[in-house]
KOLBASE-350130 format. One record per residue: residue number from 1; residue in one letter; chain; x, y, z of N, C-alpha, C, O, CB in turn. Coordinates in pm, whole numbers, padded with zeros to 5 digits, m for minus. Atoms other than C-alpha are relative to their C-alpha. Glycine has a CB too. Layout:
! residues N
<num->NUM, residu->A, chaine->A, nc1->X, nc2->Y, nc3->Z, cac1->X, cac2->Y, cac3->Z, cc1->X, cc2->Y, cc3->Z, oc1->X, oc2->Y, oc3->Z, cbc1->X, cbc2->Y, cbc3->Z> $
...
! end
This chain:
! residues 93
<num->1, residu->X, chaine->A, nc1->00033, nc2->m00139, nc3->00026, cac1->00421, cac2->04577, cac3->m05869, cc1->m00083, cc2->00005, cc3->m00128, oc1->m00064, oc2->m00069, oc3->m00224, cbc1->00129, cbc2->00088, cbc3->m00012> $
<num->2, residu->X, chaine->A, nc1->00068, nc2->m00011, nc3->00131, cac1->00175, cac2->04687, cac3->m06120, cc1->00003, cc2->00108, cc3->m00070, oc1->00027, oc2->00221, oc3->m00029, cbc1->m00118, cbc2->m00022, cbc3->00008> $
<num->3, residu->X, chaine->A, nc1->m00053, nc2->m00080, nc3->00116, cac1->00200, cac2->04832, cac3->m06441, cc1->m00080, cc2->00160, cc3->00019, oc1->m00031, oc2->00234, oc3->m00067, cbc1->m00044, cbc2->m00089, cbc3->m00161> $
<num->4, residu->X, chaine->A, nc1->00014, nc2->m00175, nc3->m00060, cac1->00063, cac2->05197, cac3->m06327, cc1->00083, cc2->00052, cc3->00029, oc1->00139, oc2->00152, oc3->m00014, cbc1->m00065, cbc2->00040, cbc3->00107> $
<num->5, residu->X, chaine->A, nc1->m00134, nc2->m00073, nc3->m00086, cac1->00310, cac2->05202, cac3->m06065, cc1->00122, cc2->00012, cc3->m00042, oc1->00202, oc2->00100, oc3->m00008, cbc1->00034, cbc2->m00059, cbc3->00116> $
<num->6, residu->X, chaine->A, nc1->m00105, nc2->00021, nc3->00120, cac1->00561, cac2->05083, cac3->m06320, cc1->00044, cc2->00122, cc3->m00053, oc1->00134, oc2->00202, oc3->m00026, cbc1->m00055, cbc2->m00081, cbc3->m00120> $
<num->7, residu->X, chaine->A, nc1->00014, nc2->m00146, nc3->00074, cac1->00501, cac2->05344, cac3->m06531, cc1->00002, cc2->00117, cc3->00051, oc1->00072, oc2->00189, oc3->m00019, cbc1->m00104, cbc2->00015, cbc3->m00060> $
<num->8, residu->X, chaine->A, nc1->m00017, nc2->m00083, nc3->m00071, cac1->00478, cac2->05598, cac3->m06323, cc1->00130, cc2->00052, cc3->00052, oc1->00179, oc2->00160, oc3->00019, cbc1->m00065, cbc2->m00030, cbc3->00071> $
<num->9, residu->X, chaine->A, nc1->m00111, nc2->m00006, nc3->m00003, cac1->00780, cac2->05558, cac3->m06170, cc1->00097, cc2->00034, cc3->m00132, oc1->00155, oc2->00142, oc3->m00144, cbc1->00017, cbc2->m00102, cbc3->00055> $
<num->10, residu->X, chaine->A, nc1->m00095, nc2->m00025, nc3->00105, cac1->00977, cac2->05549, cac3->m06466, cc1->m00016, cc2->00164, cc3->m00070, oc1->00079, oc2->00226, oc3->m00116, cbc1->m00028, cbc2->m00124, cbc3->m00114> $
<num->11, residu->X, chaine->A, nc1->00080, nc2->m00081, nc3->00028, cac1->00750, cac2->05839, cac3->m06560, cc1->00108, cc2->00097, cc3->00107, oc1->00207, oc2->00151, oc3->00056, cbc1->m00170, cbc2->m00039, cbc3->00022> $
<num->12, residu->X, chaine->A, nc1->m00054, nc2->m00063, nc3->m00115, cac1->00892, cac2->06011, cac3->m06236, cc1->00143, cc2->00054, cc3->m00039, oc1->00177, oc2->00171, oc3->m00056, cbc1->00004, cbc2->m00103, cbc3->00122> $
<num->13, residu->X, chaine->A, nc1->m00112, nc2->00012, nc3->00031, cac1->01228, cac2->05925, cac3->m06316, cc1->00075, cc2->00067, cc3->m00141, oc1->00191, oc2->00106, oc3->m00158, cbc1->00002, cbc2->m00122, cbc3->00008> $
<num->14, residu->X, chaine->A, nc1->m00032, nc2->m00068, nc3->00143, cac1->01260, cac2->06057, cac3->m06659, cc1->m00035, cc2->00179, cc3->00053, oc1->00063, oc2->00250, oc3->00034, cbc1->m00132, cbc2->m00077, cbc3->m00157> $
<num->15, residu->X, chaine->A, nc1->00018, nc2->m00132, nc3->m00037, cac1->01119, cac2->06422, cac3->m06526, cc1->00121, cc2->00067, cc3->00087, oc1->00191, oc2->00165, oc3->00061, cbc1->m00129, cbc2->00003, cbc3->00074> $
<num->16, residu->X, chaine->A, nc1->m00176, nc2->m00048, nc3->m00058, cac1->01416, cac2->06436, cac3->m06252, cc1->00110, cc2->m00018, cc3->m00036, oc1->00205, oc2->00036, oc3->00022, cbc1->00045, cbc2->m00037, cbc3->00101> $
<num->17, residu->X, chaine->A, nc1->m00114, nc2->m00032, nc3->00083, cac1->01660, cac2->06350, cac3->m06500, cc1->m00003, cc2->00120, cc3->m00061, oc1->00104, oc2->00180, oc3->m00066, cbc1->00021, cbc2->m00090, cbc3->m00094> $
<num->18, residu->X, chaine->A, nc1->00000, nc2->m00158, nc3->00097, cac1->01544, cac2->06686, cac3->m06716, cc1->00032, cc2->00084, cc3->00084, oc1->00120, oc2->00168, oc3->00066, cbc1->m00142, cbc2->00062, cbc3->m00071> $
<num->19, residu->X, chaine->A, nc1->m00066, nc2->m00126, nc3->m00071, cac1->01561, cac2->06881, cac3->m06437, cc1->00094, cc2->m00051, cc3->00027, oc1->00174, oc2->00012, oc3->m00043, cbc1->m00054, cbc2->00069, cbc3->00115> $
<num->20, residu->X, chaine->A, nc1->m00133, nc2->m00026, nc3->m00027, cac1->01845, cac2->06783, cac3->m06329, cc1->00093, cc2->00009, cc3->m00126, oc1->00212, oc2->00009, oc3->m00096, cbc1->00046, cbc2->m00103, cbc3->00091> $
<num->21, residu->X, chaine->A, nc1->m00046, nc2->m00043, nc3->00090, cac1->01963, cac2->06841, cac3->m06648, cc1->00030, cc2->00178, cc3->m00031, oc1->00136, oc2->00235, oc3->m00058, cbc1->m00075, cbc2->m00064, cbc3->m00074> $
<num->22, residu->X, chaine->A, nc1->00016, nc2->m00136, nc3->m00013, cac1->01835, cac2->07208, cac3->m06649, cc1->00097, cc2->00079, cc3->00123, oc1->00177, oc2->00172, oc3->00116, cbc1->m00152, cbc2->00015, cbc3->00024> $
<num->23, residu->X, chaine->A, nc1->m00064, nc2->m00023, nc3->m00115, cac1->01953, cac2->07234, cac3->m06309, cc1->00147, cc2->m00018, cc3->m00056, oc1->00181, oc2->00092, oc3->m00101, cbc1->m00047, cbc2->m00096, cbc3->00123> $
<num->24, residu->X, chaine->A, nc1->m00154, nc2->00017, nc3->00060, cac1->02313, cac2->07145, cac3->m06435, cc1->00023, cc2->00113, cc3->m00080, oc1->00127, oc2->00177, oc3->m00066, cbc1->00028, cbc2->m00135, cbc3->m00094> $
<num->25, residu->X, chaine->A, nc1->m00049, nc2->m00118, nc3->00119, cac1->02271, cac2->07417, cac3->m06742, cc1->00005, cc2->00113, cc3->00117, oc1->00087, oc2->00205, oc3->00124, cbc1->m00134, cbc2->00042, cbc3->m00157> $
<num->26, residu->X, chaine->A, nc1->m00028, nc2->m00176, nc3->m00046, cac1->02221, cac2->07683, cac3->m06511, cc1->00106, cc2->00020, cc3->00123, oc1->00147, oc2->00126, oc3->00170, cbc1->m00164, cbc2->00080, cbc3->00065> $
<num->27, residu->X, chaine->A, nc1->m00138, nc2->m00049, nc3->m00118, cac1->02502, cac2->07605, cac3->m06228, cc1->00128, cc2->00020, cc3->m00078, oc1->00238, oc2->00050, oc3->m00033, cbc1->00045, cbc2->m00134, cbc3->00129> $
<num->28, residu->X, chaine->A, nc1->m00151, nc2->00003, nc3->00087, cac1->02743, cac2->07599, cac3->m06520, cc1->00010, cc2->00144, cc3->m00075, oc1->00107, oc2->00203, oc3->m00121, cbc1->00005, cbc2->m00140, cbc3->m00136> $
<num->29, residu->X, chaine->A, nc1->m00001, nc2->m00137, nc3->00130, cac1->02589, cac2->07922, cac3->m06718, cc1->m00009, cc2->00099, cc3->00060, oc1->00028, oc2->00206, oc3->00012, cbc1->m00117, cbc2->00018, cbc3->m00115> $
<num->30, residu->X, chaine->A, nc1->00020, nc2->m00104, nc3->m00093, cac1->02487, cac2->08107, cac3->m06394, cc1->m00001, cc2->00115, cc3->00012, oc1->00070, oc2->00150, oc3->00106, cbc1->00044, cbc2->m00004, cbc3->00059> $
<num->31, residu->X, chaine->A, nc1->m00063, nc2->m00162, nc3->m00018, cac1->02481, cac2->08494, cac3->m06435, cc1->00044, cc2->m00029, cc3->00117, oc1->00145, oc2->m00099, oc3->00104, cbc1->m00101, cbc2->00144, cbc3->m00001> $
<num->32, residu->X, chaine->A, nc1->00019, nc2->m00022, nc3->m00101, cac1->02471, cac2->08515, cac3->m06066, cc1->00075, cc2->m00106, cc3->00099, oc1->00075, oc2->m00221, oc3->00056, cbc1->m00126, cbc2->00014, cbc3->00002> $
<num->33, residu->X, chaine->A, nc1->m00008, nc2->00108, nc3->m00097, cac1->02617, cac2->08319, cac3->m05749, cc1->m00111, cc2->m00032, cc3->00075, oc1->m00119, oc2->m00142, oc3->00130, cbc1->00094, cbc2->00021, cbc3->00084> $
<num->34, residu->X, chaine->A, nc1->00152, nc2->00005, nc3->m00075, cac1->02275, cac2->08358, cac3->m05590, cc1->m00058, cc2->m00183, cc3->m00092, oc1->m00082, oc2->m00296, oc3->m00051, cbc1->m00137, cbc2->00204, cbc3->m00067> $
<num->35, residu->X, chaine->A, nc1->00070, nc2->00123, nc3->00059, cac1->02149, cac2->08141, cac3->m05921, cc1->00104, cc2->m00123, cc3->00004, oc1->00073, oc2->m00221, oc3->m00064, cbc1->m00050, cbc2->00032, cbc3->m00160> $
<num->36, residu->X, chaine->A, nc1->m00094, nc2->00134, nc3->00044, cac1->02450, cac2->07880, cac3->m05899, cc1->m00047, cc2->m00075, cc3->00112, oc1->m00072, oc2->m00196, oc3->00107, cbc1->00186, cbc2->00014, cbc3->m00008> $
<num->37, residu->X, chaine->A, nc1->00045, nc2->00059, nc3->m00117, cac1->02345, cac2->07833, cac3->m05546, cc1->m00155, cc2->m00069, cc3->m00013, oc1->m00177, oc2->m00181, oc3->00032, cbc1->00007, cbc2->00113, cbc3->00111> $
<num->38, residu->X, chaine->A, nc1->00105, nc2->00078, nc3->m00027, cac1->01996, cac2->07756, cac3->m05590, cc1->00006, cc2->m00077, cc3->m00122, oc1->m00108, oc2->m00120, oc3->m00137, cbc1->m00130, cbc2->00071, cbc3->00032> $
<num->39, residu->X, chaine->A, nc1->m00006, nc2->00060, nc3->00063, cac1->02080, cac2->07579, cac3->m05868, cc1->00049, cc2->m00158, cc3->00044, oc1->00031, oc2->m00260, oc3->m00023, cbc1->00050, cbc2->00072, cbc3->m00071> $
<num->40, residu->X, chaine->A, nc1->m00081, nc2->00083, nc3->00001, cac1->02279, cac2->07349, cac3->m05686, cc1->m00107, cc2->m00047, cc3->00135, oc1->m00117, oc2->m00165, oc3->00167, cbc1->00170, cbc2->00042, cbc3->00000> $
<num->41, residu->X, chaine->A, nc1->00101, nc2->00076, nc3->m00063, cac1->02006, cac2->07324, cac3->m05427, cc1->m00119, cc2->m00085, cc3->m00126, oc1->m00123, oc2->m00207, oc3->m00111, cbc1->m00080, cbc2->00121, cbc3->00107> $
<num->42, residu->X, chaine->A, nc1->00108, nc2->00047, nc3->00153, cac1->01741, cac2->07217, cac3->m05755, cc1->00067, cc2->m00160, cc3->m00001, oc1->m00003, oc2->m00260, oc3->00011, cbc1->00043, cbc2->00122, cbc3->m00205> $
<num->43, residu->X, chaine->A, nc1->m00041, nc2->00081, nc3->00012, cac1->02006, cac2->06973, cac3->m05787, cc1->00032, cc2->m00102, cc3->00065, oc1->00044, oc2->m00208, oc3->00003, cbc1->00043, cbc2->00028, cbc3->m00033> $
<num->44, residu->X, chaine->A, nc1->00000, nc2->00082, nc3->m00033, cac1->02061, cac2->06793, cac3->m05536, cc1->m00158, cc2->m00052, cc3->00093, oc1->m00153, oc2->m00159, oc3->00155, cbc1->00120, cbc2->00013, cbc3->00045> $
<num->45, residu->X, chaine->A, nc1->00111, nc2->00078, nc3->m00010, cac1->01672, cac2->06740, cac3->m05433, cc1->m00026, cc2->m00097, cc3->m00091, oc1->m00066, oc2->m00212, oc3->m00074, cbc1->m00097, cbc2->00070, cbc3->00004> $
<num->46, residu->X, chaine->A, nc1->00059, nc2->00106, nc3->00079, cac1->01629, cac2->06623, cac3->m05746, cc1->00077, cc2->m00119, cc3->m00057, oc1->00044, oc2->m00165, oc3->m00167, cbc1->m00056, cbc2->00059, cbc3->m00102> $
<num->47, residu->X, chaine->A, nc1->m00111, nc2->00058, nc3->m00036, cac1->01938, cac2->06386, cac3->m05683, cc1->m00100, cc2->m00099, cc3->00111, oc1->m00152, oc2->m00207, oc3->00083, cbc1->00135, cbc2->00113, cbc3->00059> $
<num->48, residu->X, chaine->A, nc1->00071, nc2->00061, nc3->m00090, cac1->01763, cac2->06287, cac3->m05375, cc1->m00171, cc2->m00073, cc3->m00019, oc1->m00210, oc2->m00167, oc3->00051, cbc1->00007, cbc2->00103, cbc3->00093> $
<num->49, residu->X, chaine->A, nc1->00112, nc2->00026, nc3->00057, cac1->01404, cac2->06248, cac3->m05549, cc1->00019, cc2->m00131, cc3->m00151, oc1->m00061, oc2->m00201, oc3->m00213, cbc1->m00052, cbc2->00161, cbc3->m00039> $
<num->50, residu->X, chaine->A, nc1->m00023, nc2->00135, nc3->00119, cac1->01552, cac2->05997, cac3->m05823, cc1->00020, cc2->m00074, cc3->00073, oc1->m00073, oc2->m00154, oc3->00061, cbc1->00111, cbc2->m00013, cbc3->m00114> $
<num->51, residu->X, chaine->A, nc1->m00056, nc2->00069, nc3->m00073, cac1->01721, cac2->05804, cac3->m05565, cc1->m00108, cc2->m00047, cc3->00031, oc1->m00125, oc2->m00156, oc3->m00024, cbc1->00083, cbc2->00041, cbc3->00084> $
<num->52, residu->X, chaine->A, nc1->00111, nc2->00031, nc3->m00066, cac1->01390, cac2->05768, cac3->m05382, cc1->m00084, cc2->m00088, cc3->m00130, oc1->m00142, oc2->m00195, oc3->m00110, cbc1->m00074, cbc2->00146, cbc3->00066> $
<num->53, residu->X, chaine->A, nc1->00110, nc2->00027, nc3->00130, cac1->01199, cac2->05690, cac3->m05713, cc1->00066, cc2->m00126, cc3->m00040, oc1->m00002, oc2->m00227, oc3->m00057, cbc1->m00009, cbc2->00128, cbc3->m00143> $
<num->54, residu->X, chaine->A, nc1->m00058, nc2->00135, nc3->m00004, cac1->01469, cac2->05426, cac3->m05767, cc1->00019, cc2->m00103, cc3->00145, oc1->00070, oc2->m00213, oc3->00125, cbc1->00136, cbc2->00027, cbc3->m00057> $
<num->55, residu->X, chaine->A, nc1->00019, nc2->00069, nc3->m00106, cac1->01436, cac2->05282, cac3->m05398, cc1->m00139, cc2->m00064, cc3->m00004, oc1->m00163, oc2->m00178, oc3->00035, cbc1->00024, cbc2->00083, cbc3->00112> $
<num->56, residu->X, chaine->A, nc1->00127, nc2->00057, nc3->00068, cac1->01072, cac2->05254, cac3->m05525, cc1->m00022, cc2->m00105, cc3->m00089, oc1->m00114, oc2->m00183, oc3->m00061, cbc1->m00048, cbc2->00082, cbc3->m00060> $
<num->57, residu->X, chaine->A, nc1->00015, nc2->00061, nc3->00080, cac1->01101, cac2->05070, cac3->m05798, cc1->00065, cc2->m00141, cc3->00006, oc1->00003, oc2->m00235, oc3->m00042, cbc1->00025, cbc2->00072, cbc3->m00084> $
<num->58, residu->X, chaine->A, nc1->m00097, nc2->00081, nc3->m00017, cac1->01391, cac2->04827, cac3->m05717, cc1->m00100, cc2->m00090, cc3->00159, oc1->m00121, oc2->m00212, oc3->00157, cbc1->00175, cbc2->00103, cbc3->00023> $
<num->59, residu->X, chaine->A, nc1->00054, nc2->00045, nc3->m00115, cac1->01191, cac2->04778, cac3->m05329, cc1->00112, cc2->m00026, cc3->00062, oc1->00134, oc2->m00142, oc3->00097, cbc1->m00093, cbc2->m00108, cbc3->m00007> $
<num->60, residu->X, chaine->A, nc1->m00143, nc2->m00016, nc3->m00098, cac1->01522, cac2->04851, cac3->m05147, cc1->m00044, cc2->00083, cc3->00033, oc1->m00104, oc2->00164, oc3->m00039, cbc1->00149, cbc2->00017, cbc3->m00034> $
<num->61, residu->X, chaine->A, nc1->00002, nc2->m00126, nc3->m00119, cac1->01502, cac2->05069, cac3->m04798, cc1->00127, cc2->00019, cc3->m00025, oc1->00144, oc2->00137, oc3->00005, cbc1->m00039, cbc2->m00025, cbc3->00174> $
<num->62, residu->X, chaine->A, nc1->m00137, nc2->m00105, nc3->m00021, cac1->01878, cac2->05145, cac3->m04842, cc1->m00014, cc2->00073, cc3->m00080, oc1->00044, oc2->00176, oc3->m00044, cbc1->00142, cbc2->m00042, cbc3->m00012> $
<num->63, residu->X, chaine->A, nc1->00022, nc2->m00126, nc3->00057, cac1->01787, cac2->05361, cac3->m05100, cc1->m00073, cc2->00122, cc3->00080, oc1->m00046, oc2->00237, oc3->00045, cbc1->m00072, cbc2->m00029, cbc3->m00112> $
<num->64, residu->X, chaine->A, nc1->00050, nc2->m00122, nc3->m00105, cac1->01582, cac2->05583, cac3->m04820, cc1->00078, cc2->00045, cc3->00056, oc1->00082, oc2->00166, oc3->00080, cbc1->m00083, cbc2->m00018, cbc3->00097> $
<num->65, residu->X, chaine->A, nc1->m00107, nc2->m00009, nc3->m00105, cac1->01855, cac2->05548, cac3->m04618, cc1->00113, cc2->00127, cc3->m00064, oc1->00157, oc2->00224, oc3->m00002, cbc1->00080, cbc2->m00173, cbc3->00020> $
<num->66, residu->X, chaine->A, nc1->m00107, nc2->m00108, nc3->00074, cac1->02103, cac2->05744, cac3->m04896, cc1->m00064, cc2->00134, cc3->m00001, oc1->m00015, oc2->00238, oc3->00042, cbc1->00038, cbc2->m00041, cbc3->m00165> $
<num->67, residu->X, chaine->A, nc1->00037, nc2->m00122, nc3->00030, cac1->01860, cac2->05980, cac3->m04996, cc1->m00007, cc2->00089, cc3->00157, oc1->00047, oc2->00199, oc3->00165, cbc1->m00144, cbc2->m00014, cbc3->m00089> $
<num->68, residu->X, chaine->A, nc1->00005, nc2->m00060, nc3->m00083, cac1->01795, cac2->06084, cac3->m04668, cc1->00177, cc2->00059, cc3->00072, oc1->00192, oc2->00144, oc3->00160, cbc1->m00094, cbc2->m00086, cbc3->00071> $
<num->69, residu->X, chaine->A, nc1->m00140, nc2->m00061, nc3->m00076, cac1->02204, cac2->06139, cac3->m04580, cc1->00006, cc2->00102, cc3->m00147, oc1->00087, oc2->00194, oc3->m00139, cbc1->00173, cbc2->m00144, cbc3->00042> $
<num->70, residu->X, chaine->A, nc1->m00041, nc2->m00073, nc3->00130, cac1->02197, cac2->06307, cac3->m04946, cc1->m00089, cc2->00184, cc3->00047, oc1->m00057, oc2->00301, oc3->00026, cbc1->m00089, cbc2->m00115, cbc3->m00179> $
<num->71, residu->X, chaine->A, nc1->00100, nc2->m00121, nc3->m00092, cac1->01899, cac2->06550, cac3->m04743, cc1->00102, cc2->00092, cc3->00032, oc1->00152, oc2->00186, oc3->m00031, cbc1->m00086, cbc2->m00055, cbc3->00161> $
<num->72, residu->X, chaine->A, nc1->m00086, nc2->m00031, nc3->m00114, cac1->02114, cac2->06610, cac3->m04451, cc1->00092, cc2->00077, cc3->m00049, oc1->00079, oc2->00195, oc3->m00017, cbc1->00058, cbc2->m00109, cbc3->00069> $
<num->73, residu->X, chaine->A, nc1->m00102, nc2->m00018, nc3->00047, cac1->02429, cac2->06671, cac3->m04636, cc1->m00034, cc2->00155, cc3->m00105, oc1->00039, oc2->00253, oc3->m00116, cbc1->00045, cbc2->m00146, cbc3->m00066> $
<num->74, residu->X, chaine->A, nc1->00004, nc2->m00128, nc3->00104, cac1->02283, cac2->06934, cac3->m04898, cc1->m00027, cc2->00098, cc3->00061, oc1->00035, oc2->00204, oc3->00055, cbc1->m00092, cbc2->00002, cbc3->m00111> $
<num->75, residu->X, chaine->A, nc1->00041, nc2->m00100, nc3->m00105, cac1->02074, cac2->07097, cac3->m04634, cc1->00149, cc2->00144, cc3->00100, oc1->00167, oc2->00262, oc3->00130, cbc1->m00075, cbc2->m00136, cbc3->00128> $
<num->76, residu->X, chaine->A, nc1->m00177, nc2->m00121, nc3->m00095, cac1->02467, cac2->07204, cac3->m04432, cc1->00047, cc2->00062, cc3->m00145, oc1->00058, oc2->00184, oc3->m00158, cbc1->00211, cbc2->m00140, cbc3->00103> $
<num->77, residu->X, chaine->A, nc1->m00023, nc2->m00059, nc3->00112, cac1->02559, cac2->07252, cac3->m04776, cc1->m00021, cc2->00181, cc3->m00046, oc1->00045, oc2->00285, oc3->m00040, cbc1->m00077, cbc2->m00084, cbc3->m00070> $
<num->78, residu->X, chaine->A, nc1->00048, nc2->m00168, nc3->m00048, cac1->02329, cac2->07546, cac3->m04830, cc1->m00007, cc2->00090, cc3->00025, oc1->m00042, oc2->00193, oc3->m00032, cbc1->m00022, cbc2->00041, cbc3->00032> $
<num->79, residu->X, chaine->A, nc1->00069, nc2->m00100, nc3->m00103, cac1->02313, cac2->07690, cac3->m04541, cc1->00172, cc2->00045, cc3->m00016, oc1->00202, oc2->00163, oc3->m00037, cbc1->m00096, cbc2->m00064, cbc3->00186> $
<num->80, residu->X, chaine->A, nc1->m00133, nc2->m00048, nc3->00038, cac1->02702, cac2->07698, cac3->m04584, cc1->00042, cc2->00135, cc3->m00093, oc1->00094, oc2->00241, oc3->m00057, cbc1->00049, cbc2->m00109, cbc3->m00065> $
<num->81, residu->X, chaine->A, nc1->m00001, nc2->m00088, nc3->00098, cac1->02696, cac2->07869, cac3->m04919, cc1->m00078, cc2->00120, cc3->00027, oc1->m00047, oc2->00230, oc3->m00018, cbc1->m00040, cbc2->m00060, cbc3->m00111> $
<num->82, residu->X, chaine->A, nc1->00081, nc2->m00129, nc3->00036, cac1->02418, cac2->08089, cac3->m04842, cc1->00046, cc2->00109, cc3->00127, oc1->00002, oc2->00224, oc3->00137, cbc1->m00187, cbc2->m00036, cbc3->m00003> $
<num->83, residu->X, chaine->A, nc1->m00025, nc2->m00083, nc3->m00110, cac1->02580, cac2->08222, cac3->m04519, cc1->00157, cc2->00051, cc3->m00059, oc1->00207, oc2->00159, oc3->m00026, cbc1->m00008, cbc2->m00089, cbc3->00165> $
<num->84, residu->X, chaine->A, nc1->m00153, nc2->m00064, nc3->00078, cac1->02952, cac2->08247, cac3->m04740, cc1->m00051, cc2->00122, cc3->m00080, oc1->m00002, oc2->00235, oc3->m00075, cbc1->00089, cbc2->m00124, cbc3->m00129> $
<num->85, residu->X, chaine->A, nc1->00049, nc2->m00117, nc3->00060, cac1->02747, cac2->08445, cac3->m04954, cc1->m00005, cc2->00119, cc3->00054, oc1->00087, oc2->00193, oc3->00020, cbc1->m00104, cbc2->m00015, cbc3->m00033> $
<num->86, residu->X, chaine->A, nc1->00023, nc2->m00095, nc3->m00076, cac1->02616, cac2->08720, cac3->m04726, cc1->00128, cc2->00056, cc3->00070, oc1->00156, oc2->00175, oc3->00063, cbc1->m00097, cbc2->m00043, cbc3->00084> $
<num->87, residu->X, chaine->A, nc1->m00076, nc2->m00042, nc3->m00117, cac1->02893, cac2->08733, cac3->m04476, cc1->00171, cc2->00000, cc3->m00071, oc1->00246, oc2->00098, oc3->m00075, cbc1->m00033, cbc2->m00125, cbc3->00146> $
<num->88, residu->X, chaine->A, nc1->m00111, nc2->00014, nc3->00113, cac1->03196, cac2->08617, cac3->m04697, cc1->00104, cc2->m00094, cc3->00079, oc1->00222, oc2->m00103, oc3->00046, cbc1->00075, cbc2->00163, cbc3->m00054> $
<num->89, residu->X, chaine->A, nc1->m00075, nc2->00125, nc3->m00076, cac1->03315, cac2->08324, cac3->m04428, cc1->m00094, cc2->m00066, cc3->00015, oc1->m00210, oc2->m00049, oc3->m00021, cbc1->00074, cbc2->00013, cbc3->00132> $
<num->90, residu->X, chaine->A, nc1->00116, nc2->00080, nc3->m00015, cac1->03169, cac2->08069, cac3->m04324, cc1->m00020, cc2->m00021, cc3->00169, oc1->m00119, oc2->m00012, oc3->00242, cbc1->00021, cbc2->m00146, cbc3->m00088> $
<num->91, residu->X, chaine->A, nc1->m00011, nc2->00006, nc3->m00169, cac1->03326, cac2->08005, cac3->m03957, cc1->00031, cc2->00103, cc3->00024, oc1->00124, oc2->00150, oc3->m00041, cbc1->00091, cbc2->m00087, cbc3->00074> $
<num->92, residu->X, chaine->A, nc1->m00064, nc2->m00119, nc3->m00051, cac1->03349, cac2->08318, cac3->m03764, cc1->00088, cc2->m00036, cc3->00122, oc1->00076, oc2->m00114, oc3->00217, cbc1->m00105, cbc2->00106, cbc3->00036> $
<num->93, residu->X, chaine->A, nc1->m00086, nc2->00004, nc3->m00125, cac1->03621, cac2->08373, cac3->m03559, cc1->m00033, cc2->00072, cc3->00145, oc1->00046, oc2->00061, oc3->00239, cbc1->00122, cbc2->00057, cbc3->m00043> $
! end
């Protein structure tokens, strides 16, 4: 690998640690459940976007492999929260 891509990466990697840093301040300080929720979406892309950036760097596919169940998993997540939100269940009877 060459030192661009090097850098870069690491480059990468340092940016989705801040946000996910930020992302962390605001699911904890949240006025709102609206903002905890998309906070917690913020968070786990950029969960899934380090992962990737470290599957990059290392040249491991099982790192695709996680991020992509880390996808999947936040995606029901979500759609979970954002339908508890509105409706105030999640499974209707």
């Amino acid at each position: 690998m060459n030192a661009i891509l090097s850098g870069s990466i690491y480059f990468a990697l340092t940016c989705f640690s801040v946000a996910m840093l930020f992302a962390l301040l605001r699911l904890l300080r949240g006025p709102s459940a609206q903002d905890r929720v998309l906070a917690l979406d913020t968070l786990y892309i950029n969960g899934m976007l380090t992962i990737l950036m470290l599957g990059m760097g290392i040249g491991s596919a099982v790192y695709f492999d996680i991020a992509l169940l880390i996808a999947l998993f936040g995606f029901v997540a979500s759609t979970a929260m954002a339908k508890f939100l509105l409706r105030g269940e999640v499974i209707e009877p």
